[in-house]
C-alpha positions as CSV (number, residue, x, y, z in Angstrom):
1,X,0.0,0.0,0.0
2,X,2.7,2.8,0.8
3,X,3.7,2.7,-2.9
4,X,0.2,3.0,-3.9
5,X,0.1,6.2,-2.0
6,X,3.8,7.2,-3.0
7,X,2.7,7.1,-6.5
8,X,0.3,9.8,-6.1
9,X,0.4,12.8,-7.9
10,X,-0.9,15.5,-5.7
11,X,-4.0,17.9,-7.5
12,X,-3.0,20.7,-5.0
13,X,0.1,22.2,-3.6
14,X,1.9,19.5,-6.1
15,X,5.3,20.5,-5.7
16,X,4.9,18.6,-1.7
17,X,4.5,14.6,-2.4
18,X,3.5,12.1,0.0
19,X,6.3,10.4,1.9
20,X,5.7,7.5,3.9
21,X,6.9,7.2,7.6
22,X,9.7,5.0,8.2
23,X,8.3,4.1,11.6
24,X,11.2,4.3,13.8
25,X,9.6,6.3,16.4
26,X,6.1,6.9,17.0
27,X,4.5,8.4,13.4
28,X,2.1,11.5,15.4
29,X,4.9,12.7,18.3
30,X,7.1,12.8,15.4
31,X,5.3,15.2,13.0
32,X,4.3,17.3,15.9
33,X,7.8,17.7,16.7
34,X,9.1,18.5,13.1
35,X,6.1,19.7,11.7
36,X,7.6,22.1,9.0
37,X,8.6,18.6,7.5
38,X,5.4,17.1,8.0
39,X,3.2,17.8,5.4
40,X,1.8,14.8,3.6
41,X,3.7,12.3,5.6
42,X,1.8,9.3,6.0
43,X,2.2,6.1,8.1
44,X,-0.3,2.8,7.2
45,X,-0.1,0.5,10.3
46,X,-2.3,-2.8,10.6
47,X,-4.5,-1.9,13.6
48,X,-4.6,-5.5,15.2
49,X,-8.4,-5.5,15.3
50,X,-8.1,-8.7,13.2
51,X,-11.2,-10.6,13.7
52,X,-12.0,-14.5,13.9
53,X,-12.3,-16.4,10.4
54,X,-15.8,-16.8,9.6
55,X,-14.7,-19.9,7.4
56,X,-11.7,-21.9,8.1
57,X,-11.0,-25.5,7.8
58,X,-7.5,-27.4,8.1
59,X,-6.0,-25.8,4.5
60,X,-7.6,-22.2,4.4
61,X,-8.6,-19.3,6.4
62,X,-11.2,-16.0,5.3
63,X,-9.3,-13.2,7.3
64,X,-10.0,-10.0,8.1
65,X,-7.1,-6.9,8.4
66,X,-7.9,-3.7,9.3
67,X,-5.7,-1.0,8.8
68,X,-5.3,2.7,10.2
69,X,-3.8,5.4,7.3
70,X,-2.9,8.8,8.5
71,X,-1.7,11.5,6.9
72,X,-0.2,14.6,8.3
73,X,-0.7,18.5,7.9
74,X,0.8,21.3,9.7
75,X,-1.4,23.9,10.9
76,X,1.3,26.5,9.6
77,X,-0.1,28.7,7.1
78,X,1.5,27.0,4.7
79,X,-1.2,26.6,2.4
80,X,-2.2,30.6,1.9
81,X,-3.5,33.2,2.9
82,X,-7.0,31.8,4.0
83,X,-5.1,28.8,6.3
84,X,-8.5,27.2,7.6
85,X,-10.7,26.7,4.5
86,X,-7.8,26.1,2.7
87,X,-6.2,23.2,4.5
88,X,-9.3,22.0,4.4
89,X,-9.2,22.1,0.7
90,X,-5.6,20.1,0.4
91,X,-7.2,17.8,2.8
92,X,-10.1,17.0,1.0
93,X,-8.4,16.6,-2.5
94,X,-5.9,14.7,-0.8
95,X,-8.9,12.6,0.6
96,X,-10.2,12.0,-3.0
97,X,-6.5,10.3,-4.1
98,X,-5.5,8.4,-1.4
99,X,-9.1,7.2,-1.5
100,X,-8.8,6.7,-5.5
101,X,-6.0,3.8,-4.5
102,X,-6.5,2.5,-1.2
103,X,-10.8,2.7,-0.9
104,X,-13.7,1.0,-3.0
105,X,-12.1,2.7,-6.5
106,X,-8.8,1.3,-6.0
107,X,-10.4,-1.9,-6.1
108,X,-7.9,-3.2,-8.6
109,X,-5.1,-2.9,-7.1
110,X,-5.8,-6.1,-4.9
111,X,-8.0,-7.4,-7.4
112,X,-7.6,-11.2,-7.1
113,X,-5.6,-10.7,-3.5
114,X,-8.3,-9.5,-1.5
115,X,-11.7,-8.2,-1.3
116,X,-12.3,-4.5,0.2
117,X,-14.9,-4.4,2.9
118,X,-17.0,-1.5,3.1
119,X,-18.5,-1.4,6.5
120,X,-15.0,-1.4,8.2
121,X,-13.9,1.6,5.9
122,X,-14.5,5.2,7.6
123,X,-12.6,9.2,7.8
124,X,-12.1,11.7,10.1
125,X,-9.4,14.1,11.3
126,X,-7.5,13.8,14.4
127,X,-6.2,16.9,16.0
128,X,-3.1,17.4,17.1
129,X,-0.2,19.8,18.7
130,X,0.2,21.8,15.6
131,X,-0.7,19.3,13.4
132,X,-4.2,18.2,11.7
133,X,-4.5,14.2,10.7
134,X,-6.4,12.5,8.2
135,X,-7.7,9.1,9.7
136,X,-8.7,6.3,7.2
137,X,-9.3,2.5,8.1
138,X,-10.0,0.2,5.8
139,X,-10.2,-3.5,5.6
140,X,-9.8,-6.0,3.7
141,X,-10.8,-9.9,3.2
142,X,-8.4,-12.6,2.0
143,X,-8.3,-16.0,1.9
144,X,-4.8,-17.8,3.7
145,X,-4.0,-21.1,2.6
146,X,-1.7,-23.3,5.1
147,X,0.8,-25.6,3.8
């Protein structure tokens, strides 16, 4: 998934790509500490809220992995003169291409790998000292075979 999200062009403020996380500290202390290099940085982390197989057997396994997405901005001023509204603007853009490759639309990227599961897909921000998050989760459904 990170390259998914590496690959993305950005429709606003294009010259500042995303840039995933390399996770060796904790991804939100981090960008509030150095958040003039924040913007866009993203961290995808499996949230552990695996739940049981509804079908196993002794060769295979339907599983279910949720996983958390954020993305950071910097409440700076960084994005012009009207900072509010237009954060909000990056932020939603931003929503609408991460979503194009990780949600329902980028479907095909794990076409024949896994299945994406709407009802454990949401969004929201998460504020934090300086710094505004997007929040995504999404799940997905694959089948594990056992040797």
């Amino acid at each position: 998934m990170l390259p998914l999200v590496e690959s993305i062009s950005p429709q606003v403020l294009s010259g500042d790509r995303f840039i995933a996380h390399r996770e060796s500290e904790p991804f939100l202390p981090w960008c509030e500490s150095a958040s003039d290099a924040c913007l866009r940085r993203f961290s995808i982390r499996d949230t552990g809220d695996n739940l049981q197989p509804p079908i196993t057997n002794t060769t295979e396994a339907w599983l279910t992995v949720i996983f958390e997405v954020l993305v950071a901005y910097p409440d700076n001023y960084r994005y012009g003169s009207d900072q509010g509204r237009t954060q909000d603007d990056v932020m939603r853009s931003d929503y609408h291409q991460v979503d194009g490759v990780l949600g329902l639309r980028g479907q095909p990227s794990f076409s024949g790998v896994a299945a994406w599961l709407k009802e454990h897909a949401s969004a929201g921000f998460v504020q934090g000292n300086g710094v505004t998050f997007q929040r995504f989760t999404i799940g997905f459904e694959f089948c594990r075979s056992f040797p």
